[in-house]
Legacy VTK file of the C-alpha trace (Angstrom):
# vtk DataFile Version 3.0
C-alpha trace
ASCII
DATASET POLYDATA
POINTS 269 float
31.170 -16.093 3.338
30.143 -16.556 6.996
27.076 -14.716 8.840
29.012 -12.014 10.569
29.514 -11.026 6.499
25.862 -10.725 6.570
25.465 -7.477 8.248
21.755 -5.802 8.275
22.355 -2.002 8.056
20.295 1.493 8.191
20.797 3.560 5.213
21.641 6.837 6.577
21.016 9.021 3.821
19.707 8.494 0.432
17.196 10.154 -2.444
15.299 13.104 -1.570
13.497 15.958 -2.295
16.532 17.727 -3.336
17.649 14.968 -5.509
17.072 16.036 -9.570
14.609 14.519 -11.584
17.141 13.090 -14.289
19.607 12.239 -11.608
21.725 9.547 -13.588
24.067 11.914 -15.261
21.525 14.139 -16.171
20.333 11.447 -18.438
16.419 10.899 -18.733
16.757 7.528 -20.403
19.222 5.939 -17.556
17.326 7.628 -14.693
14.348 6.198 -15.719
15.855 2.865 -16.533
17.235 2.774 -13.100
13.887 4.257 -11.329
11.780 1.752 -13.100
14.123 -1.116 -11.587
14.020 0.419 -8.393
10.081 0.486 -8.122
10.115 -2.948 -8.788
12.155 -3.858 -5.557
9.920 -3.296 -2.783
6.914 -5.373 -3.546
9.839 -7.828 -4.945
11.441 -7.894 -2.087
8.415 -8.661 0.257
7.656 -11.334 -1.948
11.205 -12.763 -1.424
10.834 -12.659 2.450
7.438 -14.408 2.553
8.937 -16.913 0.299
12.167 -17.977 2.517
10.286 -17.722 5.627
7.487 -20.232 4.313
10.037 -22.881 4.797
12.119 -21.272 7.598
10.182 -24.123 9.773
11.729 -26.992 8.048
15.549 -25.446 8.634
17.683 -26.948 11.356
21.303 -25.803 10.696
21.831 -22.585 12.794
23.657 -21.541 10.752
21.522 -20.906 8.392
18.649 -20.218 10.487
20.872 -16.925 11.431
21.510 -15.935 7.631
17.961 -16.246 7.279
17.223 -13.407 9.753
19.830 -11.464 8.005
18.412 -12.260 5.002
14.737 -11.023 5.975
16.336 -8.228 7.699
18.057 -6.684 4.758
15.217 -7.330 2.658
12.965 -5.528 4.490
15.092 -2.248 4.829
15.399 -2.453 1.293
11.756 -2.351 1.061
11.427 0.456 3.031
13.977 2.740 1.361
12.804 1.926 -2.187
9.236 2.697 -0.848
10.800 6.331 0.068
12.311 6.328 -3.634
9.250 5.837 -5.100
6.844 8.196 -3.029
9.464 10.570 -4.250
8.573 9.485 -8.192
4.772 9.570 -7.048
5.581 13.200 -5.896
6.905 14.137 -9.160
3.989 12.655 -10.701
4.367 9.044 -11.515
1.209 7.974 -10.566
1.037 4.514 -13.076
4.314 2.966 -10.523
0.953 2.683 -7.922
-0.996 0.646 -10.274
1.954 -1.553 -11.435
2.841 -2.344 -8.133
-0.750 -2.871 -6.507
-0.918 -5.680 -9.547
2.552 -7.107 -8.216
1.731 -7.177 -4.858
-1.536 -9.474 -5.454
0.491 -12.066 -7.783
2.867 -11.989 -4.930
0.864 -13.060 -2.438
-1.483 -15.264 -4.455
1.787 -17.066 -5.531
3.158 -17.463 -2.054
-0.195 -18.622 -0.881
-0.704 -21.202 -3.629
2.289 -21.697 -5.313
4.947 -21.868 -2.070
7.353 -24.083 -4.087
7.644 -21.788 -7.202
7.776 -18.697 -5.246
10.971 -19.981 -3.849
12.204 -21.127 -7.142
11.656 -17.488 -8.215
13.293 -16.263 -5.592
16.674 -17.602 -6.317
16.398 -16.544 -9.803
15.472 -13.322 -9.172
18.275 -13.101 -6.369
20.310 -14.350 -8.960
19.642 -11.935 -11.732
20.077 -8.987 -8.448
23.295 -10.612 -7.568
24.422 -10.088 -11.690
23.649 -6.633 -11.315
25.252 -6.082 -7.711
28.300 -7.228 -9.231
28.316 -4.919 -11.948
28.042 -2.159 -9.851
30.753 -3.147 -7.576
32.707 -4.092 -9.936
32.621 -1.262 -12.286
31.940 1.578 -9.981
32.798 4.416 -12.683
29.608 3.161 -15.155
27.107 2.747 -12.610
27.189 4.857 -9.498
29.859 7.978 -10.248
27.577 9.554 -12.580
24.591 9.229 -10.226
23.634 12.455 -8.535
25.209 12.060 -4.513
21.679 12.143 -2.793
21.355 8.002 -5.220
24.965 6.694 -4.798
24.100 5.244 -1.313
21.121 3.590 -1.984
22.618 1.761 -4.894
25.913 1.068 -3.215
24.266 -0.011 0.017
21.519 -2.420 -2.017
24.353 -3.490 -4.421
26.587 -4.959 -1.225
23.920 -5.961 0.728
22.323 -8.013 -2.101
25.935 -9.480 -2.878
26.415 -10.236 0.569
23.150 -12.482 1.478
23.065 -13.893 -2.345
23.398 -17.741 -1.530
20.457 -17.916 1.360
17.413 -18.181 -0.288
19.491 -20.688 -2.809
20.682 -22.578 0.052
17.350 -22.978 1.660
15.988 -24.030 -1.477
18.342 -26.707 -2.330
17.619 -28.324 1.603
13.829 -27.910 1.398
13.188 -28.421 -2.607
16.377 -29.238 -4.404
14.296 -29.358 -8.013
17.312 -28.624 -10.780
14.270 -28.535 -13.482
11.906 -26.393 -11.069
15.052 -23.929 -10.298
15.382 -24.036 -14.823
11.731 -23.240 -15.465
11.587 -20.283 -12.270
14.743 -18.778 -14.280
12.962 -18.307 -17.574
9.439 -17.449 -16.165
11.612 -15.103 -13.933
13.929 -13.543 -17.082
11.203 -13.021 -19.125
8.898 -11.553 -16.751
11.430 -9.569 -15.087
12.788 -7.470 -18.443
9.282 -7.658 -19.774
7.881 -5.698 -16.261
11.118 -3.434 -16.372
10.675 -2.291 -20.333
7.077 -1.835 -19.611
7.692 0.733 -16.971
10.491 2.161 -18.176
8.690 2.581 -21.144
5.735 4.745 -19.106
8.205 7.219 -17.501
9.474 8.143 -20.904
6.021 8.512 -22.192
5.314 10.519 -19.027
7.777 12.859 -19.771
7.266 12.219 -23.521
11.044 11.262 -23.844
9.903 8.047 -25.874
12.026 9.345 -28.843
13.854 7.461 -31.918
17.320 9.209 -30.591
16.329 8.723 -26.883
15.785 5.198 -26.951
18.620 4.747 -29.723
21.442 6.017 -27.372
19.583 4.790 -24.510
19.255 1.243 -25.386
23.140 1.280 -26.789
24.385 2.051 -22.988
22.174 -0.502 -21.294
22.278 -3.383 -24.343
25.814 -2.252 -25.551
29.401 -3.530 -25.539
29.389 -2.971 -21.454
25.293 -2.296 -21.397
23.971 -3.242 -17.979
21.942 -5.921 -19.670
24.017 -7.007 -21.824
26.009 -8.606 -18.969
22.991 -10.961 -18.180
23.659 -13.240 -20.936
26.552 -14.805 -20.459
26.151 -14.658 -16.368
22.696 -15.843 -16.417
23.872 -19.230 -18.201
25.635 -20.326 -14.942
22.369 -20.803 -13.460
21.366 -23.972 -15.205
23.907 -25.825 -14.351
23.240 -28.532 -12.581
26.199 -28.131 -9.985
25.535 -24.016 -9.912
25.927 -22.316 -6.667
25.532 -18.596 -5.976
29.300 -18.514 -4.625
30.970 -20.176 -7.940
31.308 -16.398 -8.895
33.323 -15.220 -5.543
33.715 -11.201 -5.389
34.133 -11.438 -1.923
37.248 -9.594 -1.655
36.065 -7.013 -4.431
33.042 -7.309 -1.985
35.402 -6.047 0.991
37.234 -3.437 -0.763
33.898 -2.049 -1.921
32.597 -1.892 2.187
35.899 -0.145 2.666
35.769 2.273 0.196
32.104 3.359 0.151
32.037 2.861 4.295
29.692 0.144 4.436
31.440 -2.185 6.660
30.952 -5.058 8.957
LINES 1 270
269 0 1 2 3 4 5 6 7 8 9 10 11 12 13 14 15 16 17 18 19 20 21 22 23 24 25 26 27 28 29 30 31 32 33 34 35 36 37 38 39 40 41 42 43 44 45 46 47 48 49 50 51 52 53 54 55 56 57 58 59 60 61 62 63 64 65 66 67 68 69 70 71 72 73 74 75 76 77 78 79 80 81 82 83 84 85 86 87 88 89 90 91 92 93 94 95 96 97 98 99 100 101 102 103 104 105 106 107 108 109 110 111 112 113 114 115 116 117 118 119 120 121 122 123 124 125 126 127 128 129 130 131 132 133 134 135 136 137 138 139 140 141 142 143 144 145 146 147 148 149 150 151 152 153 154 155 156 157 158 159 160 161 162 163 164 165 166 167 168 169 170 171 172 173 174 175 176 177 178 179 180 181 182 183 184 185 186 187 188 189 190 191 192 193 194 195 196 197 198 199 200 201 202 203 204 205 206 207 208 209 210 211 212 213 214 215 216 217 218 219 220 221 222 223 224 225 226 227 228 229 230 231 232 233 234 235 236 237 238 239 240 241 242 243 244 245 246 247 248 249 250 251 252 253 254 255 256 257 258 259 260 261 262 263 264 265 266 267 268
């Protein structure tokens, strides 16, 4: 991938107030699944760009330099239109995501300010673990973004591309400014746990919300997304790369599903 495949975009439509409350298929366990991820993305993503950008200073190659701006570019948009995502779940009365996300936001920034090293060691594994799930959705288009209401498909197809697309940066600034194999292990544990730990939590307060926290809710619910093709289940196996000592976002190349993808859902460069 070069930097003219990094292309910063404007979403041009997305979720809104005409978008149903179960939107995934009419499903109240997968809409909530997915809306819990996606309230976890903007204060995520902030985090992210404060964490490249601490050691943009130290990064000569132009190249990079340039994919960097992409990088914090992209982020930021994807701030912005998860931000409109959730005032629309604050509308509808999820007040808790404000809470959970005022208590992100100050381990965020406490980390960056103390911790700049392992904020960038999270940052790749977190990238990583988005870059897992960007490539499920391109790759298996039918599971993941057909059955989602038409007002949702472009936000995830536009994240799910744009995440694909910038997925080596932060790694790549890491490995010039830190390089730690054993600091990039550790961030990937702290950063699976925590992740699926701050996803089931919230996930688990929408359902209570909407007191959906049933024995055959969660039963079929956790068979789709922990199943045969579950969209957890896929972490396993892909998250194992990441240890190795040689790993490198772009081992797993989708670049041409990556293209076809742009093509089809008119995202291109």
């Amino acid at each position: 991938m070069t930097i003219q495949d990094i292309t910063v975009r404007n979403l041009d439509n997305g979720p809104n107030l005409n978008t149903p409350k179960y939107w995934f298929d009419d499903n109240i366990f997968l809409s909530h699944f997915f809306n819990a991820i996606s309230s976890t993305f903007p204060e995520g993503e902030r985090f992210f760009i404060r964490s490249v950008r601490y050691y943009e200073k130290n990064v000569q190659d132009p190249t990079l330099q340039q994919q960097i701006t992409a990088f914090v570019a992209q982020e930021g948009r994807h701030s912005k239109e998860h931000d409109s995502h959730i005032q629309i779940l604050l509308d509808q009365g999820y007040n808790a995501l404000t809470t959970f996300n005022r208590n992100q936001r100050v381990i965020g920034l406490w980390l960056n300010r103390r911790a700049p090293r392992f904020s960038l060691a999270m940052t790749i594994a977190i990238e990583h673990i988005t870059a897992i799930f960007a490539d499920q959705i391109l790759s298996h288009p039918h599971r993941w973004t057909e059955p989602m209401h038409p007002t949702m498909q472009p936000l995830w197809r536009w994240h799910a591309i744009e995440e694909a697309e910038h997925k080596a940066v932060a790694f790549d600034v890491y490995q010039l400014v830190i390089g730690s194999i054993w600091l990039r292990r550790c961030a990937m544990l702290q950063a699976t746990l925590g992740f699926l730990t701050e996803v089931f939590v919230r996930h688990s307060v929408l359902l209570i919300k909407d007191r959906a926290f049933r024995p055959s809710i969660l039963y079929k619910g956790f068979k789709a997304i922990w199943g045969r093709h579950g969209f957890l289940r896929i972490l396993i196996p892909a998250l194992g790369t990441f240890y190795a000592a040689d790993f490198h976002p772009w081992q797993q190349d989708n670049s041409e599903l990556l293209n076809q993808r742009r093509e089809q859902w008119g995202f291109q460069v």
